[in-house]
C-alpha positions as a LaTeX table, in Angstrom:
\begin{tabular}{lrrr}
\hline
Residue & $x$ (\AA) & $y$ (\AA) & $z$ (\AA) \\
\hline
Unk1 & $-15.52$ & $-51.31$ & $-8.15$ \\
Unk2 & $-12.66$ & $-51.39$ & $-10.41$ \\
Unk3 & $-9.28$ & $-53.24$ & $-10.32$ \\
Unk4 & $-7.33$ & $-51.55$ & $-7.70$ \\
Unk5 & $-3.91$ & $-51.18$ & $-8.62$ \\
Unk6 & $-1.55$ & $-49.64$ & $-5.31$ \\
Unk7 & 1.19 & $-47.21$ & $-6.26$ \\
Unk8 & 4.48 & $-47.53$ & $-5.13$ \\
Unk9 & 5.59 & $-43.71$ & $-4.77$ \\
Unk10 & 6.06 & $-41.28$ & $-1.72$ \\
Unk11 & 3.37 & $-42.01$ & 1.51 \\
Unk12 & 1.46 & $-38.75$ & 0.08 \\
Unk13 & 0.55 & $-40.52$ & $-3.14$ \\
Unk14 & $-0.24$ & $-43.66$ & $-1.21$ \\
Unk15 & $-2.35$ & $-41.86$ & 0.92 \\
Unk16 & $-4.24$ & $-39.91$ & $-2.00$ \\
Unk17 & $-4.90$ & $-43.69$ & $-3.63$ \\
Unk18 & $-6.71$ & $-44.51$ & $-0.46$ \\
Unk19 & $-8.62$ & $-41.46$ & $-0.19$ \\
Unk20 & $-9.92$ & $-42.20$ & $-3.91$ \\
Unk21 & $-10.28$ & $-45.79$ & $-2.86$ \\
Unk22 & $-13.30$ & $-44.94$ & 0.10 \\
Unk23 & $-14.50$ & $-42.58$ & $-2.47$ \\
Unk24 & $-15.15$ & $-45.15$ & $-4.58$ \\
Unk25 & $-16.48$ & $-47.36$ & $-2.31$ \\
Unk26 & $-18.89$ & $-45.18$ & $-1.50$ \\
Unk27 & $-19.58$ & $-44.44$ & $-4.88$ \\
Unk28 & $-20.52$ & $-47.70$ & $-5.57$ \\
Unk29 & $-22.32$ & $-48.41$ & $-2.27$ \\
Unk30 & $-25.06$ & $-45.69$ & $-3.42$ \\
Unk31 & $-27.06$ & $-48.16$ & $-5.46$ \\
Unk32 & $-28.06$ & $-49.81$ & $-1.95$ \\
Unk33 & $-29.43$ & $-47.20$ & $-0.33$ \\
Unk34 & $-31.83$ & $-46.45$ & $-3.27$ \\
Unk35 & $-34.94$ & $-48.07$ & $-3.21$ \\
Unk36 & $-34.57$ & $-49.49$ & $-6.58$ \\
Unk37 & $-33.70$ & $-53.13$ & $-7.24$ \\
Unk38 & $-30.06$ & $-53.72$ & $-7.63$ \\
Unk39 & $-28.59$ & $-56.71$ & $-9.35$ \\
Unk40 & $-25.24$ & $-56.34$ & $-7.53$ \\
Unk41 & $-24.88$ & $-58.72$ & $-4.38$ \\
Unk42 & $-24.10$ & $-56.52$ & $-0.86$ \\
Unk43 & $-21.89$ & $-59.88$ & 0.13 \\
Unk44 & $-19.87$ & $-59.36$ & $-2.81$ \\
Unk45 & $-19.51$ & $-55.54$ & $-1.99$ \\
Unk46 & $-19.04$ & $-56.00$ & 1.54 \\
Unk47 & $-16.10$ & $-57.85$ & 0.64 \\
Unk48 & $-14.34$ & $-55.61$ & $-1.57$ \\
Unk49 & $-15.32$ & $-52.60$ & 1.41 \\
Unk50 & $-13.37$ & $-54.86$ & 3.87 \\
Unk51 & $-10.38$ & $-55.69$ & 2.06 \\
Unk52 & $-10.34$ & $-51.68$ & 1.30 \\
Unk53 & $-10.66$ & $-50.71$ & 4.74 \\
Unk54 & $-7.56$ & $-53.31$ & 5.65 \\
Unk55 & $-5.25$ & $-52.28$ & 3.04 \\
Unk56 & $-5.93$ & $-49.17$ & 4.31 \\
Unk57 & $-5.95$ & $-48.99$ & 8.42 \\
Unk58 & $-4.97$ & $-52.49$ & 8.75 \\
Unk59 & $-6.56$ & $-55.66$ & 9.27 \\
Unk60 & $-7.06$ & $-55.11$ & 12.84 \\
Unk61 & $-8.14$ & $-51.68$ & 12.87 \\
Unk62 & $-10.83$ & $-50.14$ & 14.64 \\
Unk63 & $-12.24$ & $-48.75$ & 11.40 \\
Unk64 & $-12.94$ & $-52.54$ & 9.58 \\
Unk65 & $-14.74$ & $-53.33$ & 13.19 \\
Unk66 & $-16.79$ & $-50.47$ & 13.31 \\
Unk67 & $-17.94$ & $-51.70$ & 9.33 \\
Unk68 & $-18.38$ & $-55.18$ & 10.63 \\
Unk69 & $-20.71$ & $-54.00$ & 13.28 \\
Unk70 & $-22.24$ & $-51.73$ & 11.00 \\
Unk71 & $-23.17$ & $-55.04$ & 9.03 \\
Unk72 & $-24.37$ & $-56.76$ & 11.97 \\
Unk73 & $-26.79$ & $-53.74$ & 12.53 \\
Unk74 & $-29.33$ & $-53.81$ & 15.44 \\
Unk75 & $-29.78$ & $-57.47$ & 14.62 \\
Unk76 & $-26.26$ & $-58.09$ & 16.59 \\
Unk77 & $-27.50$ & $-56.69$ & 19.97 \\
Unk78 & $-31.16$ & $-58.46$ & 19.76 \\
Unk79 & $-32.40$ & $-61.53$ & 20.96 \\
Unk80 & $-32.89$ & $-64.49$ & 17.92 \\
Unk81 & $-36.69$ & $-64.80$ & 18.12 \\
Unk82 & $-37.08$ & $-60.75$ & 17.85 \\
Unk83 & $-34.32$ & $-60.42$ & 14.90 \\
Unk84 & $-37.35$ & $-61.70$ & 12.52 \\
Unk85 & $-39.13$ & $-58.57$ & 13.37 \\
Unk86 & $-38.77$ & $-55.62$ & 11.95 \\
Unk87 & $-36.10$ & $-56.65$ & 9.09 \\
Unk88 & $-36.79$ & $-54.53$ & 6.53 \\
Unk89 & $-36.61$ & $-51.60$ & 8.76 \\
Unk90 & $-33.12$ & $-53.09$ & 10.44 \\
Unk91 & $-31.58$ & $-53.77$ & 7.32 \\
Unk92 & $-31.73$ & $-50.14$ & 6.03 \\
Unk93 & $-30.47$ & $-49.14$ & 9.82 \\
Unk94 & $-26.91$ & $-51.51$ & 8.84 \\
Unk95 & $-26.94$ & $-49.96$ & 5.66 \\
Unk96 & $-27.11$ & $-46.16$ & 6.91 \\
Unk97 & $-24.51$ & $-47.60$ & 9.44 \\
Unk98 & $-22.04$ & $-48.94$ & 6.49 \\
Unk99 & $-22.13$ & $-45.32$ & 4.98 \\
Unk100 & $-21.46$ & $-43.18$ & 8.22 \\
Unk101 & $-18.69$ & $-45.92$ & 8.93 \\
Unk102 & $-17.11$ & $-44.89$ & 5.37 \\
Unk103 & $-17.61$ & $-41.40$ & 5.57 \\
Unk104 & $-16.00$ & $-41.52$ & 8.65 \\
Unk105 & $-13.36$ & $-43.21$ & 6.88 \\
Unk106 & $-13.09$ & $-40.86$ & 4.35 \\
Unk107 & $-12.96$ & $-37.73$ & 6.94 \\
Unk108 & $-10.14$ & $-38.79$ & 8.57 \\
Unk109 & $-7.92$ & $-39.18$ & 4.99 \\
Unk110 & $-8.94$ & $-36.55$ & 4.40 \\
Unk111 & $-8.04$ & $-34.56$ & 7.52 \\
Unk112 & $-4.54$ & $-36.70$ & 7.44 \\
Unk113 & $-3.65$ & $-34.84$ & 4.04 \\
Unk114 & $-4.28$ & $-31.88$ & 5.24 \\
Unk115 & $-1.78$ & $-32.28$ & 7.86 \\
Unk116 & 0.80 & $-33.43$ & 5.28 \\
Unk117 & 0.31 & $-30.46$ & 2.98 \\
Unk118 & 3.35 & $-28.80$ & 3.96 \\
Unk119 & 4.87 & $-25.91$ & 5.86 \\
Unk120 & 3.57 & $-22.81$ & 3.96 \\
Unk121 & $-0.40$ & $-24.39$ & 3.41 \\
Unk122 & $-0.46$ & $-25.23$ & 7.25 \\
Unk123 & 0.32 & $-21.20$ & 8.22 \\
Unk124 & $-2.59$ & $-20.44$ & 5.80 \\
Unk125 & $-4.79$ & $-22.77$ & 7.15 \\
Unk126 & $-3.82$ & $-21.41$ & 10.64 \\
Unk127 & $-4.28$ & $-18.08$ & 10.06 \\
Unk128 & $-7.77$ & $-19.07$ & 8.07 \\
Unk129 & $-8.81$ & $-20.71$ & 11.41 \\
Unk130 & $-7.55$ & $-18.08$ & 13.87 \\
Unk131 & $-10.49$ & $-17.00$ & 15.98 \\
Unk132 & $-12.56$ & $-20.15$ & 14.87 \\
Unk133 & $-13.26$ & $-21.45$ & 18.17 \\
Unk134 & $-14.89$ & $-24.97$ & 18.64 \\
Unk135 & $-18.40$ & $-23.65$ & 19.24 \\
Unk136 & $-18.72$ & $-22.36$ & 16.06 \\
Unk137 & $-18.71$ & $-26.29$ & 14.78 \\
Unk138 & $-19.61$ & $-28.64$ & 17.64 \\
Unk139 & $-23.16$ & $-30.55$ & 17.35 \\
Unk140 & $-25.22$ & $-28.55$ & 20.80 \\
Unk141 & $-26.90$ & $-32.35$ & 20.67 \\
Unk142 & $-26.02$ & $-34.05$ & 23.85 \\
Unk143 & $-27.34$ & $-37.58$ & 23.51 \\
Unk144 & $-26.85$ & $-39.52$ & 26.95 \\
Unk145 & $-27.92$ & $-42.57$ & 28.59 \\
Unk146 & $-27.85$ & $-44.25$ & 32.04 \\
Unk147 & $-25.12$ & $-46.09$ & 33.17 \\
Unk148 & $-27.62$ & $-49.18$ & 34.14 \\
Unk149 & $-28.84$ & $-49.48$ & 30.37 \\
Unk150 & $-27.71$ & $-52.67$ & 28.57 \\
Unk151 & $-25.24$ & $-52.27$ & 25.37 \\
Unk152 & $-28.41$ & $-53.48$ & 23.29 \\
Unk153 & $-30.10$ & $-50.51$ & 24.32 \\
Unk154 & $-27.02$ & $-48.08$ & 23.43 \\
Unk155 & $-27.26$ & $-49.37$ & 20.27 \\
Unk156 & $-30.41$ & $-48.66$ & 19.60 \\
Unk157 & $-29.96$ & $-45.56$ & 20.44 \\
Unk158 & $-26.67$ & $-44.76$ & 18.83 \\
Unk159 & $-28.75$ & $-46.05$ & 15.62 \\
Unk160 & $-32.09$ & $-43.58$ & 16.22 \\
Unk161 & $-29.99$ & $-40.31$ & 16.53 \\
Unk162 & $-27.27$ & $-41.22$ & 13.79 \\
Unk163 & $-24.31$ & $-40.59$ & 16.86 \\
Unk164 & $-21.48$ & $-41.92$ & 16.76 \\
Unk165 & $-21.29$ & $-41.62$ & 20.67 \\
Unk166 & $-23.34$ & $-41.31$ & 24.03 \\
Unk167 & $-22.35$ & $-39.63$ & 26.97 \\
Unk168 & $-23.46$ & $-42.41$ & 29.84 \\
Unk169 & $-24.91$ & $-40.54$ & 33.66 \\
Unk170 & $-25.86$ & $-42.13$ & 37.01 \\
Unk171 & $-28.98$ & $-39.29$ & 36.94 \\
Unk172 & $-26.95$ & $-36.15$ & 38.40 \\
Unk173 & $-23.15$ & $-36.29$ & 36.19 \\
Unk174 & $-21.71$ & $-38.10$ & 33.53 \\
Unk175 & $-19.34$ & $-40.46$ & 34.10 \\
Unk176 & $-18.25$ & $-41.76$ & 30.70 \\
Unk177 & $-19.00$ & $-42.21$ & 27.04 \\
Unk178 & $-19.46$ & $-44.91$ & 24.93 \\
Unk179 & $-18.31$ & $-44.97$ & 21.23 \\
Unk180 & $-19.70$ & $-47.44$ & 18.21 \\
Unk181 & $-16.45$ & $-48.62$ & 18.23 \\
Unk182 & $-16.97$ & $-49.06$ & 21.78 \\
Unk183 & $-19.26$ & $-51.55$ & 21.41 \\
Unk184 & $-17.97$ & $-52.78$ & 18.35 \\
Unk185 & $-14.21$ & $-53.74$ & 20.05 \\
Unk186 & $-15.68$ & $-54.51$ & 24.25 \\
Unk187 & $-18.86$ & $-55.52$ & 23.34 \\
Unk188 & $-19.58$ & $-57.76$ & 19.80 \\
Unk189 & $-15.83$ & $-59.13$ & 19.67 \\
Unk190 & $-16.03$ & $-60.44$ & 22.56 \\
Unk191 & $-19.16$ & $-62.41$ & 22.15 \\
Unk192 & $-21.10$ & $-60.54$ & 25.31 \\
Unk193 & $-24.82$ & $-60.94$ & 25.75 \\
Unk194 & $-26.32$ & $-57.51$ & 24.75 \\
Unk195 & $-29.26$ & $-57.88$ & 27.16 \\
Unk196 & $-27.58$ & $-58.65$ & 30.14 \\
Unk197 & $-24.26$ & $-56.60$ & 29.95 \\
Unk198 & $-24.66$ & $-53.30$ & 31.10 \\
Unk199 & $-23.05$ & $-50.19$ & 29.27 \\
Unk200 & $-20.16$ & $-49.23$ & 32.24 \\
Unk201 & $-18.24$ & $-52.00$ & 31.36 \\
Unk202 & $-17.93$ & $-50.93$ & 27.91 \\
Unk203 & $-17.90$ & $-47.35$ & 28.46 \\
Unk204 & $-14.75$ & $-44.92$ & 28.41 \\
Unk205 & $-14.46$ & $-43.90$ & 31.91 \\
Unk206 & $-12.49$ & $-40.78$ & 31.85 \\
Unk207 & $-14.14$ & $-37.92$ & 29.54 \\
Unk208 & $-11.92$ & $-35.65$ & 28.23 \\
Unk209 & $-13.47$ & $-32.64$ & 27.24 \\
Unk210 & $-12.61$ & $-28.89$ & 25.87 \\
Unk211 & $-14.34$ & $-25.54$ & 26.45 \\
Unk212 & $-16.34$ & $-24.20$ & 24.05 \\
Unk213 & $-13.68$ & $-21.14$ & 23.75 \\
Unk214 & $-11.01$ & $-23.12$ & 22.95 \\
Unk215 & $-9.42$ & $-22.64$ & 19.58 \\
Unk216 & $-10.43$ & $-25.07$ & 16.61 \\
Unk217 & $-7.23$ & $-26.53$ & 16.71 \\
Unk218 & $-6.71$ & $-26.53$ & 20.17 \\
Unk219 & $-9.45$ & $-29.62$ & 19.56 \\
Unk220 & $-7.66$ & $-31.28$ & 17.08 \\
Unk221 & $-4.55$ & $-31.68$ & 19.07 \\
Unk222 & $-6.58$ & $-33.01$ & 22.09 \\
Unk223 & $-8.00$ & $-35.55$ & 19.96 \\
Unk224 & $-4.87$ & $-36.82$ & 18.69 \\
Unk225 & $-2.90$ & $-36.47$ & 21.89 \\
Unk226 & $-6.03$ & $-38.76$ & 23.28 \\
Unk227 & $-6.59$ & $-41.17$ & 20.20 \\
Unk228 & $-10.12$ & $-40.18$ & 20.03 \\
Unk229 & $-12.87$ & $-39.06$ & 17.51 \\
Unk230 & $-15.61$ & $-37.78$ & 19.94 \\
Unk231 & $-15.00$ & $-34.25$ & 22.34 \\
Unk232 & $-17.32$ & $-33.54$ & 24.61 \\
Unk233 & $-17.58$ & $-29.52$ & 24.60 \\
Unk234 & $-18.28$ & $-27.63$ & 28.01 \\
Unk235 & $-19.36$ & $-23.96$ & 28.81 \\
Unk236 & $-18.11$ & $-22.72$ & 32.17 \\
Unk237 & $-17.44$ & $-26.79$ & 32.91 \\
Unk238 & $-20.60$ & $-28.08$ & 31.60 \\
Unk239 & $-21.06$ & $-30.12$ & 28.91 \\
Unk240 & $-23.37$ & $-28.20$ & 26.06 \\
Unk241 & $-22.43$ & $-30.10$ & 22.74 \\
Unk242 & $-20.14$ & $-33.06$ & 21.07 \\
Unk243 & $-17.26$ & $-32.26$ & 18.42 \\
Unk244 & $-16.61$ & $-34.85$ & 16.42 \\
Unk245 & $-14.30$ & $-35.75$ & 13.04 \\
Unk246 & $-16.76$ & $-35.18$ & 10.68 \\
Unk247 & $-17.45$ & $-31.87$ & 12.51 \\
Unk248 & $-13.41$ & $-31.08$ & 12.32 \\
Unk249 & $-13.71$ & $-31.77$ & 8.36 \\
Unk250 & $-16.48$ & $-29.61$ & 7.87 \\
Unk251 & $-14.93$ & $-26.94$ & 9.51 \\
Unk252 & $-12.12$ & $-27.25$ & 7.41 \\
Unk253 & $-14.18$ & $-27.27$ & 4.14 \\
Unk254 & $-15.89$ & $-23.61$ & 5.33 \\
Unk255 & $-12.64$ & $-22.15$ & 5.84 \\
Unk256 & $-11.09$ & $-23.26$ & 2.75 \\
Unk257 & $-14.11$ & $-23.12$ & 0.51 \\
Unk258 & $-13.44$ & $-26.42$ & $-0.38$ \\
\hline
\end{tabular}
């Protein structure tokens, strides 16, 4: 990546040189995924993706964990003698994990310009998204697993479905969700054993959800007001899909025809 060089003017233009920044980062990070060789060293890049992601959230944000988990891949939440196994297949796993992390990333600059914009672009956005409700963009995928499942087996599962979350049951209701970051902040920072601890005592107890009716932004100011990027949807009080930030984005890229 090239020489970054931080600008000094208003927050908007800061925030518009970080949004370029991830884009570039991502940019570069393409050559991994391809399964041609590439001379440039993923230590060197996961370096310069880590010192983006602090300049930009912070050095103690939730967003360089989640990358630094990403790295660790499934290898982090399996036993030594089975890490051997299977690397090939685990290492593309962290690497699909270091681009969702980014994208995320990316999303919500993305969505954090928007709400700068101004006065006059926020009414047209508003009235663009009057009568978009939140079904019209919510995932109807509703990955879940039991509360009695170890945090090794979430992530293994968060990894096979490409989810950023799982609602977690007790067989007849869910009582919580757990989040990558989840695991990434109760879990892997805090040195637990993946195969013993069990998911409920990483897992977000209280799920805050929306109905499927709801207004699109109705969502969005839930999310904030909670500090979360995952929104369980319900229909008549039961939960039939997930909004997430990356489905917020989207729906702001069909109704501006970005």
């Amino acid at each position: 990546m090239a020489k970054r060089v931080k600008p000094s003017e208003e927050p908007t233009e800061v925030l518009k040189w970080h949004i370029e920044q991830i884009r570039e980062t991502l940019l570069a990070f393409q050559p991994f995924l391809s399964r041609r060789k590439v001379t440039a060293s993923l230590e060197g890049f996961d370096e310069q993706a880590e010192e983006v992601l602090s300049e930009t959230f912070g050095g103690a944000s939730e967003e360089l964990e989640a990358y630094q988990y990403a790295k660790l891949g499934e290898t982090g939440l399996l036993p030594e003698e089975a890490q051997e196994a299977g690397t090939h297949n685990l290492d593309r796993e962290s690497l699909h994990q270091r681009k969702q992390v980014l994208e995320s990333c990316l999303a919500q600059l993305e969505l954090k310009r928007t709400a700068r914009a101004g006065r006059d672009w926020r009414k047209t956005v508003g009235d663009r998204l009057d009568g978009r409700t939140v079904a019209e963009f919510m995932s109807s995928d509703v990955r879940s697993v039991h509360r009695g499942a170890s945090i090794k087996e979430a992530g293994r599962l968060l990894q096979k479905w490409r989810v950023g979350s799982l609602l977690v049951d007790d067989g007849s209701r869910y009582i919580g969700i757990i989040t990558d970051t989840d695991l990434s902040r109760k879990a892997v920072a805090k040195g637990l054993d993946p195969n013993t601890t069990v998911i409920t005592s990483c897992m977000s107890k209280a799920v805050v959800t929306i109905e499927d009716s709801e207004p699109l932004m109705a969502a969005l100011t839930l999310m904030k007001k909670e500090g979360i990027r995952h929104l369980p949807v319900t229909e008549d009080g039961t939960i039939i899909g997930v909004l997430s930030v990356g489905d917020l984005l989207r729906a702001y890229e069909k109704v501006l025809d970005l």
